[in-house]
C-alpha positions in Angstrom: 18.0 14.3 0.5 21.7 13.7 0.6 24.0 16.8 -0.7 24.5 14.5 -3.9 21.1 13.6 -4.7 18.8 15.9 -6.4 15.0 15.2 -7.7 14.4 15.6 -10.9 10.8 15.9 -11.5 8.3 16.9 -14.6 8.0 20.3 -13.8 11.8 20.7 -15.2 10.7 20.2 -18.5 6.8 20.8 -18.5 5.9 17.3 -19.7 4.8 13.8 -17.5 7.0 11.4 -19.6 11.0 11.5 -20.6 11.3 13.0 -23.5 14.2 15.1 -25.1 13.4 17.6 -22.8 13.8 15.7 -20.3 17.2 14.8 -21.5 18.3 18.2 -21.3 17.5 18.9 -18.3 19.8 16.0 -16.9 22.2 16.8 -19.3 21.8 20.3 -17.7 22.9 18.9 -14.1 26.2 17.3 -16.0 24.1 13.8 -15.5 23.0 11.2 -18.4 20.5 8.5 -18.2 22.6 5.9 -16.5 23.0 7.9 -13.5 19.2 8.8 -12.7 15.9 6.4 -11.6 12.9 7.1 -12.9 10.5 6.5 -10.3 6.4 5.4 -11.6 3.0 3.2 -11.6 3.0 3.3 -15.6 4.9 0.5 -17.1 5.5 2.3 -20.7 6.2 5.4 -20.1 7.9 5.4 -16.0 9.5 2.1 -17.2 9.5 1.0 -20.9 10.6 4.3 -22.2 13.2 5.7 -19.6 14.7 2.2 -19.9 15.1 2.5 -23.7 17.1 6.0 -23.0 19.3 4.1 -20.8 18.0 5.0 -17.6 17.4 2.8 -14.1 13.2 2.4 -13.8 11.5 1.5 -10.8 7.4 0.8 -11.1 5.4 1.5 -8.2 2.9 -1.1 -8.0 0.9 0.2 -5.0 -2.1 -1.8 -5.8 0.3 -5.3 -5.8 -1.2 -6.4 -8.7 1.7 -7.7 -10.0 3.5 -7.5 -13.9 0.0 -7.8 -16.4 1.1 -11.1 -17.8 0.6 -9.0 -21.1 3.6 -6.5 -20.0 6.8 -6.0 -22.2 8.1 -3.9 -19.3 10.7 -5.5 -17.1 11.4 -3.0 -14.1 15.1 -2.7 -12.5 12.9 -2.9 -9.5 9.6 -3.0 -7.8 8.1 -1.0 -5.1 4.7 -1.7 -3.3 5.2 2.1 -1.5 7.6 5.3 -2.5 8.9 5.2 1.3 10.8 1.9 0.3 12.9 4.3 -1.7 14.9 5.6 1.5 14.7 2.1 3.3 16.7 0.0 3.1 16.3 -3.7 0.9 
């Protein structure tokens, strides 16, 4: 991980999802919402819900199934494997 980057994961604030908790503990690093991804297989809440707090959400889709056609969820981006994080597009 580059000297700027940090990871950010649940075990900051003892819960899977973003929740206020979660905002605090960015807020704790001097970062806010626009400035983070959240990183996830679950279209509401590693999507939907970081998206409505103003962060960047990427869904894994590791089984490329593709968006349910049901979905509400538009990701910023999709990944088929957390490696493609570091490579690049």
């Amino acid at each position: 991980m580059a000297e700027d980057q940090a990871q950010l994961s649940r075990a900051n604030w003892g819960s899977e999802n973003p929740t206020p908790g979660s905002a605090c503990a960015l807020s704790d690093l001097g970062l806010g919402p626009s400035e983070v991804w959240t990183v996830g297989d679950n279209l509401e809440w590693e999507v939907a819900a970081p998206q409505r707090l103003g962060s960047y959400s990427i869904w894994n889709d590791y089984k490329a199934q593709g968006l349910p056609r049901d979905s509400n969820a538009v990701p910023d981006r999709v990944i088929y494997r957390i490696s493609e994080l570091i490579e690049p597009e």
